[in-house]
C-alpha distance (Angstrom), angle and dihedral (degrees) to the residues before:
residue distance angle dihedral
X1 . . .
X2 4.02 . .
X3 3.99 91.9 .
X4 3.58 95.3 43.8
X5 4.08 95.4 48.7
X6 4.24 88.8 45.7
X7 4.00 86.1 52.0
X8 3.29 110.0 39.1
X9 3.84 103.7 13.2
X10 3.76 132.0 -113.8
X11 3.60 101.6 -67.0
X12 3.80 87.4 64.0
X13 4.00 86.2 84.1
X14 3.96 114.8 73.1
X15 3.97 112.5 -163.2
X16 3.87 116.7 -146.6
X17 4.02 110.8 -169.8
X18 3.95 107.7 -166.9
X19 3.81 127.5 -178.6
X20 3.76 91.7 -81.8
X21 3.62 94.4 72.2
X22 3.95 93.9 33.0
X23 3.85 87.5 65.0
X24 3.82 88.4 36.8
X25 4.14 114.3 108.3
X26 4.10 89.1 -150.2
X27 3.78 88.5 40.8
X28 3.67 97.5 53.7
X29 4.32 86.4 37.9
X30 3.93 98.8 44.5
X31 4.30 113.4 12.2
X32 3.75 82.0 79.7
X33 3.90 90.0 63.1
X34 3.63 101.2 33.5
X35 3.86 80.0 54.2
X36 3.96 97.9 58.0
X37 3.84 91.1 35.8
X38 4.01 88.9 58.8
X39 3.58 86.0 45.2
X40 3.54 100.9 -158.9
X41 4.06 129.1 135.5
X42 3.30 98.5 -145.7
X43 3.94 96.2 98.7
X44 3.91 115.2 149.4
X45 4.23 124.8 169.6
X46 3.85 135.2 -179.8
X47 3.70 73.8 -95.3
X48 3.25 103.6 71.2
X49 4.30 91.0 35.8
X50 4.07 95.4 49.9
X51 3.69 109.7 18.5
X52 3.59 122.1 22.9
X53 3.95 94.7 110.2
X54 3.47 87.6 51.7
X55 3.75 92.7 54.4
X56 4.47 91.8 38.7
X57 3.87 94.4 52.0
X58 4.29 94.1 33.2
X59 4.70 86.9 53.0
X60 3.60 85.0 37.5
X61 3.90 101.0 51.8
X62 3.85 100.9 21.5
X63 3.71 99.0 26.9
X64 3.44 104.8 -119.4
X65 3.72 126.0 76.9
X66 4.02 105.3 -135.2
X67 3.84 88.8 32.4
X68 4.26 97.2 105.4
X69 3.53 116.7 157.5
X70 4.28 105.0 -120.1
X71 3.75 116.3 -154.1
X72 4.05 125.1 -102.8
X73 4.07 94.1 -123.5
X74 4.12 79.0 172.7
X75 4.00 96.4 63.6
X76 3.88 104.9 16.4
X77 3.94 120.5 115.6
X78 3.45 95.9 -171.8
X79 4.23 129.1 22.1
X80 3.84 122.4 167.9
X81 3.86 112.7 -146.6
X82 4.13 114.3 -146.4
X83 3.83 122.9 173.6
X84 3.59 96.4 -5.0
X85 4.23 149.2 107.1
X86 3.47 105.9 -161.9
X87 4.06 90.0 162.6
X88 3.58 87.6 64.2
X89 3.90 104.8 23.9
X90 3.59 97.6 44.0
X91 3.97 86.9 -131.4
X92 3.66 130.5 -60.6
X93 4.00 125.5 -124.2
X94 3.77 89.8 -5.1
X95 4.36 90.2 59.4
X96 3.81 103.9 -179.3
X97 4.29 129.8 164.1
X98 3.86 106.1 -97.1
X99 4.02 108.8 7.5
X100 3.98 88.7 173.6
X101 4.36 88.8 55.0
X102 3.47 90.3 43.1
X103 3.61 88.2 58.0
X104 3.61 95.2 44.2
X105 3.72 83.2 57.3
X106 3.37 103.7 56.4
X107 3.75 93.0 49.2
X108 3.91 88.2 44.2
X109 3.68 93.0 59.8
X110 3.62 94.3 45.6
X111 3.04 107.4 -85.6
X112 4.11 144.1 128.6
X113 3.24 133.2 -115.3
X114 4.22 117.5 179.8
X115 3.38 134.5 -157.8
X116 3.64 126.1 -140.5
X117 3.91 111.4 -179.8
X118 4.04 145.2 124.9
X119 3.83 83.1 -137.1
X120 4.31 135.3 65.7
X121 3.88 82.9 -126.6
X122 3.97 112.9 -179.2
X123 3.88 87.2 -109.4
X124 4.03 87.6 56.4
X125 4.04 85.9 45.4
X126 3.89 82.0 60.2
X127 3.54 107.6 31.7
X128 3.93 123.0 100.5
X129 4.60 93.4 -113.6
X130 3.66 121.8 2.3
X131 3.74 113.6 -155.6
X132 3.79 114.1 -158.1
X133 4.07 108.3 -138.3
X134 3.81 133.7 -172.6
X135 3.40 108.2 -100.2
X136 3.60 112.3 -108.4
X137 3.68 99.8 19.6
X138 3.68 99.5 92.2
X139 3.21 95.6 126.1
X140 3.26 102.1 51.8
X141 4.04 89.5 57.1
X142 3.90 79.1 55.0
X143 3.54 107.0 54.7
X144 4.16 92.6 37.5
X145 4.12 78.9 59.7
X146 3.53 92.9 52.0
X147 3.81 92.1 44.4
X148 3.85 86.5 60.0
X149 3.40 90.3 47.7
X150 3.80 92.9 66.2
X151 3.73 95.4 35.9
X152 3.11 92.4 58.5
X153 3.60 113.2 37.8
X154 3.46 102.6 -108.1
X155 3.59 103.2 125.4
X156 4.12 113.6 118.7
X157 3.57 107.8 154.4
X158 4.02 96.1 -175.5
X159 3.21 133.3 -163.0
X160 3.38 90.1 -13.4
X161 3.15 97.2 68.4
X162 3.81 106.7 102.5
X163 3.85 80.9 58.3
X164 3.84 94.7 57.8
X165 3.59 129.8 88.2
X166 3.72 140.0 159.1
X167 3.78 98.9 49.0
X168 3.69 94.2 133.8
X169 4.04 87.3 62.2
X170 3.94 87.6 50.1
X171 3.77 92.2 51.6
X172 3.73 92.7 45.4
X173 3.84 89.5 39.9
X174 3.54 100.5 43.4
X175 4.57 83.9 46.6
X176 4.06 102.4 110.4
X177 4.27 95.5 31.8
X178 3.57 89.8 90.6
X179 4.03 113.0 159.9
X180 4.04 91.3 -104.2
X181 4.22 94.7 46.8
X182 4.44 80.4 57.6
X183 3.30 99.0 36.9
X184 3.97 96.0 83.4
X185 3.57 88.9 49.6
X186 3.64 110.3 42.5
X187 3.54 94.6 37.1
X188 3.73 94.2 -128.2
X189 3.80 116.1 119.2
X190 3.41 123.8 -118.9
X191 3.31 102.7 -119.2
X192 3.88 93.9 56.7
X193 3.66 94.9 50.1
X194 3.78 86.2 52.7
X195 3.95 91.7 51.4
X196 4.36 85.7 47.0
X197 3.32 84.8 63.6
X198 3.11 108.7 45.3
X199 3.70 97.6 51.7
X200 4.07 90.5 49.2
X201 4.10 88.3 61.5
X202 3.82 88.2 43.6
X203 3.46 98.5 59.3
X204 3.42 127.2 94.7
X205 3.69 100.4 -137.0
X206 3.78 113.8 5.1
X207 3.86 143.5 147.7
X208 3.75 155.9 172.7
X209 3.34 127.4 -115.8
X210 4.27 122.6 -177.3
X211 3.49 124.2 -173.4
X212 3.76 142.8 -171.0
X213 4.16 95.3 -49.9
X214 4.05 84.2 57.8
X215 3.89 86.0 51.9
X216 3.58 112.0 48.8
X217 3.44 99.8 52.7
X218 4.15 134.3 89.4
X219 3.72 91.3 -89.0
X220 3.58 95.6 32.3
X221 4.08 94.3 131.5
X222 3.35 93.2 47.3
X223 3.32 100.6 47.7
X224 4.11 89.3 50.7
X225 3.96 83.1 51.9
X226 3.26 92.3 55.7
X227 3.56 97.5 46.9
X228 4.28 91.3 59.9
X229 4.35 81.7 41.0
X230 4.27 84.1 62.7
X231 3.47 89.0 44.0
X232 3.88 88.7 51.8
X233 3.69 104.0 44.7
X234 3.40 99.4 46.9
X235 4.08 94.5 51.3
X236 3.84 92.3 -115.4
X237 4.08 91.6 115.8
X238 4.08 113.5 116.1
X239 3.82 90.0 -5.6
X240 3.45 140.2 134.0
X241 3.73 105.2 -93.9
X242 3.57 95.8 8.7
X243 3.72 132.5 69.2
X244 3.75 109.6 -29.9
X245 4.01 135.0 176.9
């Protein structure tokens, strides 16, 4: 590296940290140093390529970056699935022994899990609906849910509600999504999205969880926002079954 940095200076070296060195001891201990003795700035991680909506919307809702909410696969009756493989991947951000048994379970006991992807994934082979979605247009689907949510009075933010504000601004934000204005471009009729939401508020314990294919998109932080914003408005937030820290 020394003849490249004395020719072409130290921004000539890029740095890529992956999840090797992440769950490395003498990554976490030394990559830091190598890092500011290269002295370059262009740094990029699996961070920044899978999850950096997730970590934007989770410090700007919850106030603290890495502090996502992960969903309780043990005590959920109902947990919709977008952008992710958790047969295959074993989950992301919410890592937990088993994934595909602790879908089994939830579907064993009653329960329902959903789907929400472009792609058949194994998980969808498994799941209780898949719902086929334009890629990239998660969000959308998202905010035309929390539009019906308001319009029709579905909103019961729980017990954490002395913990919620702002819900006027999602109301008035969430005003022209309506589940007919998306359909066209998420290719998910309205009439289903209206019946997806409708069954989140009616269960018991439910929640969302989105994953890397809601993330590296163009509305990839919004569409992770709006994931914790479901979680909210239906009182599923830091509850049993729901989404829980």
């Amino acid at each position: 590296l020394v003849p490249i940095l004395e020719e072409h200076g130290r921004d000539a070296v890029g740095v890529y940290l992956g999840n090797p060195s992440a769950h490395s001891l003498a990554g976490v201990l030394y990559g830091r140093s190598l890092i500011r003795g290269l002295g370059t700035k262009n740094l990029f991680s699996a961070s920044t390529v899978d999850q950096r909506p997730k970590e934007i919307s989770a410090g700007l809702m919850f106030g603290y970056a890495a502090g996502w909410p992960v969903p309780d696969l043990d005590r959920t009756d109902h947990l919709i699935i977008l952008g992710a493989n958790p047969w295959e991947s074993n989950g992301s951000l919410a890592t937990a022994p088993d994934w595909p048994g602790r879908l089994e379970g939830i579907v064993e006991r009653g329960g329902t899990v959903v789907v929400v992807d472009p792609k058949r994934t194994k998980t969808a082979e498994h799941a209780s609906e898949h719902v086929p979605i334009r890629p990239g247009t998660d969000a959308f689907l998202l905010m035309a849910m929390v539009n019906v949510l308001f319009e029709e009075g579905l909103v019961e933010l729980g017990a954490a509600a002395d913990c919620v504000n702002g819900v006027d601004e999602v109301r008035a934000a969430c005003a022209d999504f309506t589940p007919e204005a998306v359909a066209g471009l998420t290719a998910v009729d309205a009439g289903t999205i209206r019946r997806l939401t409708r069954e989140l508020a009616a269960a018991e314990r439910a929640v969302v969880y989105g994953r890397i294919g809601t993330c590296t998109q163009e509305f990839g932080t919004l569409a992770s926002w709006l994931v914790g914003v479901l979680d909210a408005l239906t009182g599923n937030l830091d509850k049993p079954g729901g989404a829980m820290w």
